[in-house]
DOKOLKOL-683694 format. One record per residue (C-alpha): y negated, z negated, x negated; residue in three letters; residue number from 0. Coordinates in nm, 3 decimals, padded with zeros to 5 digits. Example, Ala and Ser with C-alpha at 12.3 -4.5 7.8 and 13.67 -1.06 7.14 Angstrom:
v,w,u,rest,nr
00.450,-00.780,-01.230,ALA,0
00.106,-00.714,-01.367,SER,1
//
This chain:
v,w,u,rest,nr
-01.240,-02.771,00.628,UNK,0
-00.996,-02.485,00.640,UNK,1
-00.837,-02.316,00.327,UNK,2
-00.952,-01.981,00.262,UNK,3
-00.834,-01.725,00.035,UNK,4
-01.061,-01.434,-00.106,UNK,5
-00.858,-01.095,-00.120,UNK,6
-01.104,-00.866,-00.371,UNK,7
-00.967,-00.498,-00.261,UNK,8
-01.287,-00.234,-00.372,UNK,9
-01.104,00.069,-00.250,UNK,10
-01.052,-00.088,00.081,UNK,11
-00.819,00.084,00.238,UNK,12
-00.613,-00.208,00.370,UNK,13
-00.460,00.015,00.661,UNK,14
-00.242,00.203,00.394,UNK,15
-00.152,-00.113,00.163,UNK,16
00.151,-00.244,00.291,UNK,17
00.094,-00.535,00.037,UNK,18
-00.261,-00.585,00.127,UNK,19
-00.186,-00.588,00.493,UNK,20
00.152,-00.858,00.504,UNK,21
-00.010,-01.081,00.196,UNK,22
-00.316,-01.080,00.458,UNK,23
-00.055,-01.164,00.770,UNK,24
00.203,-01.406,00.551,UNK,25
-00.177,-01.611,00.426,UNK,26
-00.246,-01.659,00.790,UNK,27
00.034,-01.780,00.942,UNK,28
00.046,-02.067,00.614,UNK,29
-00.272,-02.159,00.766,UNK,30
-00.519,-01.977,00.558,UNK,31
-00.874,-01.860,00.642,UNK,32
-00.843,-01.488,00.459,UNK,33
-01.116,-01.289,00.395,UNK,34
-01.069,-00.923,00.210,UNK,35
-01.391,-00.754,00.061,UNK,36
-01.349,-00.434,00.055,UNK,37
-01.580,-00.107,00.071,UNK,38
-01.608,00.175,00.355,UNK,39
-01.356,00.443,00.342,UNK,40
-01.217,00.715,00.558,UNK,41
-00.837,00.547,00.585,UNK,42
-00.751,00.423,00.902,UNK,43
-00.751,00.068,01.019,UNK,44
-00.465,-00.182,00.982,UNK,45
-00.515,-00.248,01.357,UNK,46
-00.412,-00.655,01.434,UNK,47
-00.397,-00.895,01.144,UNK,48
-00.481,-01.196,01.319,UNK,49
-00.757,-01.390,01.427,UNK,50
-00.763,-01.571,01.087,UNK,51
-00.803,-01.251,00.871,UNK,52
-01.162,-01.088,00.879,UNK,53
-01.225,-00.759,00.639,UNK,54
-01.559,-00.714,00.520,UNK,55
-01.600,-00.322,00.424,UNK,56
-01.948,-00.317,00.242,UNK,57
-02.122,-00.013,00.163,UNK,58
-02.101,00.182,-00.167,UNK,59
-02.487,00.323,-00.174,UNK,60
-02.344,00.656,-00.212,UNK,61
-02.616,00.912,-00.188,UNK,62
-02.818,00.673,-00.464,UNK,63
-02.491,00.640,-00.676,UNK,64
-02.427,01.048,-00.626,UNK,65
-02.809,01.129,-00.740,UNK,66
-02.704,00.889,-01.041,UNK,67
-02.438,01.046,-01.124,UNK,68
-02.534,01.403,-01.192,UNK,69
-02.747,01.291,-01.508,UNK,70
-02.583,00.966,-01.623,UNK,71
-02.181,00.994,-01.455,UNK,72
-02.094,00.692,-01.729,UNK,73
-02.320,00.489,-01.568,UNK,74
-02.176,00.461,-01.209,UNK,75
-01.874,00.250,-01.217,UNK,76
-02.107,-00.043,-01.379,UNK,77
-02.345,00.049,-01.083,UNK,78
-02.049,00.049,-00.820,UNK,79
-01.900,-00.307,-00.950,UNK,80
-02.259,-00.445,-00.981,UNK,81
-02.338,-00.371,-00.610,UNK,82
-01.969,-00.463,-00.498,UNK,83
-01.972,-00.820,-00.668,UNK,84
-02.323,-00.898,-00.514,UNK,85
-02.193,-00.858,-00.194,UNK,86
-01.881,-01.021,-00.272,UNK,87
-02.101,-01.328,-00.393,UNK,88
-02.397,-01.325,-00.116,UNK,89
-02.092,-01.389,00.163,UNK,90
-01.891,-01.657,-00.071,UNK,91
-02.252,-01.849,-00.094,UNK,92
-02.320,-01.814,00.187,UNK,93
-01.991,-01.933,00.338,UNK,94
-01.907,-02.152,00.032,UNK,95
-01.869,-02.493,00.285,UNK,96
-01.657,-02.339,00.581,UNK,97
-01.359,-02.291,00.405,UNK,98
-01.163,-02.479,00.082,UNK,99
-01.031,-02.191,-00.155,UNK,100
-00.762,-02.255,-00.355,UNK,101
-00.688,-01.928,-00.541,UNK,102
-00.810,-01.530,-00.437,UNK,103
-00.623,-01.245,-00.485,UNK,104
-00.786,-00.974,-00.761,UNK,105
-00.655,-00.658,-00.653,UNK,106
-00.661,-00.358,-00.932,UNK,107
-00.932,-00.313,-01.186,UNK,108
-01.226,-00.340,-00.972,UNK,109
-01.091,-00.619,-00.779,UNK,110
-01.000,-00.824,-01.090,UNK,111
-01.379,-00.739,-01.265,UNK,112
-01.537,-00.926,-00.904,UNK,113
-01.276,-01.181,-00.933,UNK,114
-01.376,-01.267,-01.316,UNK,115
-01.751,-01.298,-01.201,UNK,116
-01.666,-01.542,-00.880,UNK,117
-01.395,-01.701,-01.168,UNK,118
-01.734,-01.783,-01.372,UNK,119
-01.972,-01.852,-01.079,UNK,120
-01.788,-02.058,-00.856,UNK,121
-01.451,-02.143,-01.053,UNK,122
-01.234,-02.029,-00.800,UNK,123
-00.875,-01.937,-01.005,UNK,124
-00.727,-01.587,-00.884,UNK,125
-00.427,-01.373,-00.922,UNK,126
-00.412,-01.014,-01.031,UNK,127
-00.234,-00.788,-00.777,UNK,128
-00.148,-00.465,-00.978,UNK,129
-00.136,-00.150,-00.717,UNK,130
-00.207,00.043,-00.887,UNK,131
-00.146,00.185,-01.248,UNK,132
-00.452,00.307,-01.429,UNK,133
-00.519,00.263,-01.782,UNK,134
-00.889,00.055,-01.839,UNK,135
-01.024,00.287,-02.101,UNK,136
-00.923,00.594,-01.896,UNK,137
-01.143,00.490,-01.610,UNK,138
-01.407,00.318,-01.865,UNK,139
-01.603,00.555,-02.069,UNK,140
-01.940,00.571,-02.236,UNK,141
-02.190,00.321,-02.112,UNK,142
-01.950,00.108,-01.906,UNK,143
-01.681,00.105,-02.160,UNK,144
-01.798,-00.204,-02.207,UNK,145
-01.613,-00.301,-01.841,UNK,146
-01.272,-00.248,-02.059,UNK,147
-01.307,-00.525,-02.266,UNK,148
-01.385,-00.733,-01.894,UNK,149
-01.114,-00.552,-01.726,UNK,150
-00.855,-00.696,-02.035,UNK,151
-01.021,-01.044,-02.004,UNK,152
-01.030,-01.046,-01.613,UNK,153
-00.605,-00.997,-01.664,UNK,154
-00.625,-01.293,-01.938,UNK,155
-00.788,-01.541,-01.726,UNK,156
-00.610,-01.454,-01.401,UNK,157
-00.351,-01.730,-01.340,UNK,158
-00.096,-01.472,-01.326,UNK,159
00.003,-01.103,-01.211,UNK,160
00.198,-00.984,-00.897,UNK,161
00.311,-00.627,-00.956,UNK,162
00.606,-00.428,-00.817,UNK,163
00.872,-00.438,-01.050,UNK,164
00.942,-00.476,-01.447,UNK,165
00.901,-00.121,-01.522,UNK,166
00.557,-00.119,-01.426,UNK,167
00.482,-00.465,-01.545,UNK,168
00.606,-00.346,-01.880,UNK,169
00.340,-00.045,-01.822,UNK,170
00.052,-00.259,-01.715,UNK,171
00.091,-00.516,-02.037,UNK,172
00.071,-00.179,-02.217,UNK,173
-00.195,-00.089,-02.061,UNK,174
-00.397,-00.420,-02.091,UNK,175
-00.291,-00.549,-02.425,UNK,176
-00.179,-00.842,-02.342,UNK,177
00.078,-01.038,-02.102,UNK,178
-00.017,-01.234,-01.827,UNK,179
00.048,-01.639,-01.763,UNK,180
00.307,-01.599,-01.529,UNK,181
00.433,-01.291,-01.348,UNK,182
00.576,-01.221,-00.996,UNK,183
00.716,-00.915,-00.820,UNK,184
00.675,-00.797,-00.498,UNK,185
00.727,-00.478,-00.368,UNK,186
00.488,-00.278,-00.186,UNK,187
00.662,-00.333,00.131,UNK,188
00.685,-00.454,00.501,UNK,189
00.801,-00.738,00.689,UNK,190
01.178,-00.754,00.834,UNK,191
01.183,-00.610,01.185,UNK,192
01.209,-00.878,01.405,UNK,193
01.542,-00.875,01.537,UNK,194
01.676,-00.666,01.815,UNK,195
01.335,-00.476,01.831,UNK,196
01.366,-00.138,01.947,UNK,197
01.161,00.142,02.023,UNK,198
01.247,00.368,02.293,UNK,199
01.029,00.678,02.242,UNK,200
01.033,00.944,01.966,UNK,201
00.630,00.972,01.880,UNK,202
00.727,01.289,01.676,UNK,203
00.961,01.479,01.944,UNK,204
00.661,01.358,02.229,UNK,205
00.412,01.473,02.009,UNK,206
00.532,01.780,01.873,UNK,207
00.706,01.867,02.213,UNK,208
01.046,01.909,01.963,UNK,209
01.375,01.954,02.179,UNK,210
01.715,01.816,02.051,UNK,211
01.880,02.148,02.111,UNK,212
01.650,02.371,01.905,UNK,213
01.564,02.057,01.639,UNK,214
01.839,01.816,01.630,UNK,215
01.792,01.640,01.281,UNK,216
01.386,01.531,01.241,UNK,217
01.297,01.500,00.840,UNK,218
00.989,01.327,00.789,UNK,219
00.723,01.311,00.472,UNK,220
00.520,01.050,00.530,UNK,221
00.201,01.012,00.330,UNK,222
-00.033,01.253,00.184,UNK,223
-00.009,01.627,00.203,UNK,224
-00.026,01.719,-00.157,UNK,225
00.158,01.930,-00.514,UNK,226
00.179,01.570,-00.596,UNK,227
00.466,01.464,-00.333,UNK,228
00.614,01.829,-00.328,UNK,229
00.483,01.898,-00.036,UNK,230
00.446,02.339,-00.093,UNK,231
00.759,02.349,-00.218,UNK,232
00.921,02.150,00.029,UNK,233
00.735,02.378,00.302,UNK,234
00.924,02.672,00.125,UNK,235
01.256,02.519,00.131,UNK,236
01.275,02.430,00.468,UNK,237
01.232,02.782,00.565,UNK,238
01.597,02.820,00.471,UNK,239
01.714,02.502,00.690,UNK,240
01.844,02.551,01.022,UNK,241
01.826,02.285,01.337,UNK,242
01.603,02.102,01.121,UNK,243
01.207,01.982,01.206,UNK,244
01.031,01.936,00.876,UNK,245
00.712,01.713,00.932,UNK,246
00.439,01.565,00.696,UNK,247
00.278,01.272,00.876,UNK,248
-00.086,01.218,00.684,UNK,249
-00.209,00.871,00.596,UNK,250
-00.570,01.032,00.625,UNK,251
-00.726,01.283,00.872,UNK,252
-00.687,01.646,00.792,UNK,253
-00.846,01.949,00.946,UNK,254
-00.694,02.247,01.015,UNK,255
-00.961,02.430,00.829,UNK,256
-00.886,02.241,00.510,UNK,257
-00.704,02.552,00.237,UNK,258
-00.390,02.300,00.194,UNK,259
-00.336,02.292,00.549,UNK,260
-00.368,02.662,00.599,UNK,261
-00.150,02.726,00.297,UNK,262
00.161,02.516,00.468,UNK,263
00.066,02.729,00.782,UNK,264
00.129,03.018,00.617,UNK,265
00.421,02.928,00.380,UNK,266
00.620,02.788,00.683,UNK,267
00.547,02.890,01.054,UNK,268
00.950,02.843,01.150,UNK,269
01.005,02.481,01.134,UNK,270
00.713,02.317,00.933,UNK,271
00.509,02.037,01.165,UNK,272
00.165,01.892,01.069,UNK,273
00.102,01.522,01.180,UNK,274
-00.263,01.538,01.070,UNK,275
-00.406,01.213,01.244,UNK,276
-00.299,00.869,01.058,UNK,277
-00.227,00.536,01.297,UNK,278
-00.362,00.218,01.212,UNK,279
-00.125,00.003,01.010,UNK,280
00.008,-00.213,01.355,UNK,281
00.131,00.170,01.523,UNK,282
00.310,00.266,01.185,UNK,283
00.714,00.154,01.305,UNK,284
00.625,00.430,01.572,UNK,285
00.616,00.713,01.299,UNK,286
00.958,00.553,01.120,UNK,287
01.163,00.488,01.383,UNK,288
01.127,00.891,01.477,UNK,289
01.302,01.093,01.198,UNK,290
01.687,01.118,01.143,UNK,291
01.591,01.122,00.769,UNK,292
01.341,01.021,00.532,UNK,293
01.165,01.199,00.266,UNK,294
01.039,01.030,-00.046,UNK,295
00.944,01.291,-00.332,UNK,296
00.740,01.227,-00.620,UNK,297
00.579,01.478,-00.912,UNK,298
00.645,01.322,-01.259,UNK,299
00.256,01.313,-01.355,UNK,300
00.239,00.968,-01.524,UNK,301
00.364,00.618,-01.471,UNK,302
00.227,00.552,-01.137,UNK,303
00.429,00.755,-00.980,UNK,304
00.769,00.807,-01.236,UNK,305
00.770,00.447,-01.177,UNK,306
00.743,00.443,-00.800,UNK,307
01.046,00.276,-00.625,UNK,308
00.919,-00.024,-00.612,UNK,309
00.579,00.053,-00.532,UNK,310
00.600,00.376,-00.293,UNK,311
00.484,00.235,00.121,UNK,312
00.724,00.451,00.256,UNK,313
01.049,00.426,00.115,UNK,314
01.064,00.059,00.254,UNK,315
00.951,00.156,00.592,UNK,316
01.237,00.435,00.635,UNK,317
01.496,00.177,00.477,UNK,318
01.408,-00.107,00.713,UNK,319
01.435,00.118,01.055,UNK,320
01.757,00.250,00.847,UNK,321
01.649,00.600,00.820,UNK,322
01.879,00.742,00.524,UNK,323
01.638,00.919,00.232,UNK,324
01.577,01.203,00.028,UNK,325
01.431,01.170,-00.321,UNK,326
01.400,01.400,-00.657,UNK,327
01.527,01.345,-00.951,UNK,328
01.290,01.029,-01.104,UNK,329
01.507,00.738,-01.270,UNK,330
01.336,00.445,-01.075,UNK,331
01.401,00.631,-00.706,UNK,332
01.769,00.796,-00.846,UNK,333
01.867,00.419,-00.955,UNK,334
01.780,00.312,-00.604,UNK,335
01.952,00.515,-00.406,UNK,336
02.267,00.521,-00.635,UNK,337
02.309,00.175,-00.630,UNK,338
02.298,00.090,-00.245,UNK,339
02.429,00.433,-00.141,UNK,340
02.139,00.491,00.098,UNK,341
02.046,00.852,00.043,UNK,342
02.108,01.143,-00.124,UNK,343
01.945,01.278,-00.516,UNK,344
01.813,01.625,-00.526,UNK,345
01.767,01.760,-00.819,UNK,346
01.545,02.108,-00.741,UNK,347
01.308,01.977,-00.425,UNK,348
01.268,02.396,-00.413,UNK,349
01.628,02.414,-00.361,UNK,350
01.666,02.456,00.050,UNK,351
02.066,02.520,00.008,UNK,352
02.050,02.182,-00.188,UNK,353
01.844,02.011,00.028,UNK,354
02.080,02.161,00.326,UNK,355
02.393,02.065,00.181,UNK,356
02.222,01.692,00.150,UNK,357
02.116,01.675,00.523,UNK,358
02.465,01.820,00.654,UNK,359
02.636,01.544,00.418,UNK,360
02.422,01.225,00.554,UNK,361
02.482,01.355,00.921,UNK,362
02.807,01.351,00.918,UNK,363
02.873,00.981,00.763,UNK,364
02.542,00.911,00.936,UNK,365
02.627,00.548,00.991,UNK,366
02.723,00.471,00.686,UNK,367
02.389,00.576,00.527,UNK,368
02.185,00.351,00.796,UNK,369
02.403,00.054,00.767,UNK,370
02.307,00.095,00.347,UNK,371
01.961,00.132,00.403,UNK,372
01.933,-00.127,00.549,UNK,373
02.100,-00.357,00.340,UNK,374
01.895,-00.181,00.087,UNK,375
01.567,-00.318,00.276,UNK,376
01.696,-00.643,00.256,UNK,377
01.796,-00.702,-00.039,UNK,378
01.521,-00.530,-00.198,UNK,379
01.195,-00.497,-00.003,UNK,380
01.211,-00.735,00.232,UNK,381
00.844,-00.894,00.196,UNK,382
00.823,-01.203,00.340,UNK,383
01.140,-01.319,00.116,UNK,384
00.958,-01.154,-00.188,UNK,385
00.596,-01.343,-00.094,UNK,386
00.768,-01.663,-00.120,UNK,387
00.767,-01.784,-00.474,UNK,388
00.394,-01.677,-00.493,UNK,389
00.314,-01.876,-00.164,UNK,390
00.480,-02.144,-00.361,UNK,391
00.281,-02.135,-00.665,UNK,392
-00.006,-02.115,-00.430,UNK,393
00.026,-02.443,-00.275,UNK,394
00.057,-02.591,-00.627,UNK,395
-00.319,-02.536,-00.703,UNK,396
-00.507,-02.910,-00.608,UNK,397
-00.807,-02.855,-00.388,UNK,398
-01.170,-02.819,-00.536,UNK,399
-01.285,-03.018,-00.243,UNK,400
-01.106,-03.364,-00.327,UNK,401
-01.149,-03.506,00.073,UNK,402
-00.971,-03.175,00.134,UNK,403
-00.626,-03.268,00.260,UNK,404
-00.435,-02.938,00.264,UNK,405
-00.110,-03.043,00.388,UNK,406
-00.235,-03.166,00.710,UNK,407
-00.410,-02.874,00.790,UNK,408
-00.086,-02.638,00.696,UNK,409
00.106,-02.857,00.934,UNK,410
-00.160,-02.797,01.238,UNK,411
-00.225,-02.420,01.149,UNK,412
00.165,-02.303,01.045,UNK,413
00.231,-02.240,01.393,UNK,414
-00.012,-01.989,01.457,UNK,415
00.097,-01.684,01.604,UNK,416
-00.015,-01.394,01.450,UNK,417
-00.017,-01.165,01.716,UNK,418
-00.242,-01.329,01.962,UNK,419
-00.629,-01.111,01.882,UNK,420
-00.710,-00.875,01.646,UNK,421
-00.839,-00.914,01.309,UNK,422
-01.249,-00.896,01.284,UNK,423
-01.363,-00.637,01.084,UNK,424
-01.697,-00.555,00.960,UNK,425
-01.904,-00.331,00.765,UNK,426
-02.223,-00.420,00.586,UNK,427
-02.519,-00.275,00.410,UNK,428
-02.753,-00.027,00.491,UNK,429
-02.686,00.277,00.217,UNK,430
//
């Protein structure tokens, strides 16, 4: 019997969750059987995982749960979790004697309430993978603040918490009222690139038909288009920026009809460039390895994102291609890039003389900057060095199944390569 892991993710997008997608990739090449539940969404894919990682993405019932939710709103997140964990528990029983599970992985507050249930029904131990920072009794109101008090108890019987950093573990035992068993941090990052790998094309300059001569220097936003990541006021800025391409690569599709989009048009026609059409997960190096510099601005609108060094997808995926950054002015990403000298502060993301003076500096001690980012990426994000005290405390758990003999089957499975079919991925349900 193979081991199996259960990876309980209800928002589902696993092709924008760095940690989703290398937990799922590091699991399978220790041998594991992973399967993630998660629910339909408009993100894109995560493209290959590996032939030992299969995604379930059930359906949410979303017309019923909208019709529900104009007269009793308080009602629909017990609705939502109710449907989710059936699902999640129909596949387990029915799959309950082709794979051994050791431990799951809870992921957020949804993902921990499922894992609490299958804790209860089939005692299979979990950890809580924080992605998230929301406050229980902020999501929980009315009739399913009840789901609170589970939420708090879900953290209290995981067997302990992966989370980014102590900032935001700080934040979540706030948050939760209590403090987990044990507690490990991993960033929300990427695997090394393996070494001497190179990419040859520029997807940007190909895409956006960009010419050295008229853009030398390409500065890239990756992630959403949004007030919350600065991206109007860095639209404005770059008006005042010369030989420089500004572009904001989307992690979900846009339309050119959407008011946002036609805003940007309008605040920036000179050197602003919309990348409206995400990649799956596997294509992302394309979109890092294109830019001379990085951008990584967040708005100061809670701890989620004031504590986001740690946590933010992009920042490691610049730093490992050693693309030099940009951030504001918030402690956690100021910190960062004081410490390993990989970037550049600015204080007014409005500012274009600012941001100008920045760019011109990093050009011209260019190499320096790379060199630091990544020894930044390496010191700090690199994920499979990160994942290994958890897979550690992993293999620590005895099997439920005592004829189970795990250490064989790690030694026949270990060598798997992870690259050689692509990940199944279904979606279930009929609503």
């Amino acid at each position: 019997m193979n081991r199996g892991c259960s990876i309980f993710f209800y928002e589902g997008y696993v092709g924008i969750s760095p940690t989703i997608v290398n937990t799922a990739k590091v699991l399978s090449e220790e041998g594991y059987i992973i399967t993630i539940y998660g629910t339909k969404n408009d993100y894109p894919p995560p493209g290959e995982l590996g032939e030992r990682v299969q995604i379930l993405y059930f359906r949410k019932a979303a017309r019923i749960l909208a019709a529900i939710k104009k007269k009793w709103p308080e009602i629909v997140p017990v609705l939502e979790l109710f449907i989710y964990t059936i699902q999640c528990c129909l596949h387990l029983l029915k799959n309950r004697k082709k794979t051994d599970i050791k431990i799951n992985i809870a992921v957020d507050i949804y993902g921990a309430l499922a894992a609490l249930i299958v804790y209860f029904l089939f005692k299979q131990n979990y950890l809580f993978l924080s992605l998230e920072l929301h406050e229980p009794e902020y999501i929980f109101k009315g009739a399913a603040k009840s789901l609170t008090r589970l939420a708090k108890l879900a953290c209290q019987k995981s067997r302990g918490l992966i989370i980014q950093d102590e900032d935001r573990f700080k934040t979540f035992c706030q948050y939760y009222s209590s403090q987990p068993e044990r507690v490990f941090y991993l960033p929300n990052s990427t695997l090394a690139a393996p070494e001497n790998e190179t990419i040859q094309k520029n997807y940007f300059r190909e895409k956006f038909n960009l010419s050295e001569e008229e853009f030398p220097h390409l500065i890239l936003q990756a992630g959403m288009i949004s007030d919350a990541v600065y991206s109007f006021a860095l639209a404005k800025a770059f008006t005042e920026i010369e030989n420089c391409a500004l572009i904001f690569h989307e992690r979900q599709l846009r339309r050119e009809t959407d008011p946002d989009i036609q805003a940007l048009r309008q605040i920036n026609s000179k050197n602003l460039f919309l990348s409206l059409e995400p990649l799956p997960y596997d294509e992302v190096d394309k979109i890092y390895t294109a830019p001379t510099i990085g951008l990584a601005f967040y708005a100061d609108i809670g701890n989620n994102f004031s504590q986001i060094s740690m946590a933010s997808g992009k920042l490691p995926q610049y730093l490992k291609w050693g693309k030099p950054i940009l951030v504001n002015d918030l402690p956690s990403l100021s910190q960062l890039v004081e410490k390993y000298q990989c970037g550049i502060v600015i204080k007014n993301p409005s500012d274009g003389k600012e941001i100008k003076t920045a760019i011109e500096h990093i050009v011209s001690y260019y190499a320096n900057y790379s060199r630091n980012a990544k020894a930044c990426f390496a010191a700090e994000f690199d994920f499979s060095k990160k994942m290994q005290p958890i897979l550690d405390f992993i293999k620590t758990f005895p099997s439920p199944n005592p004829g189970f003999n795990p250490d064989k089957t790690s030694n026949q499975c270990s060598k798997t390569s992870l690259y050689c079919s692509k990940s199944k991925e279904t979606i279930t349900g009929k609503h």
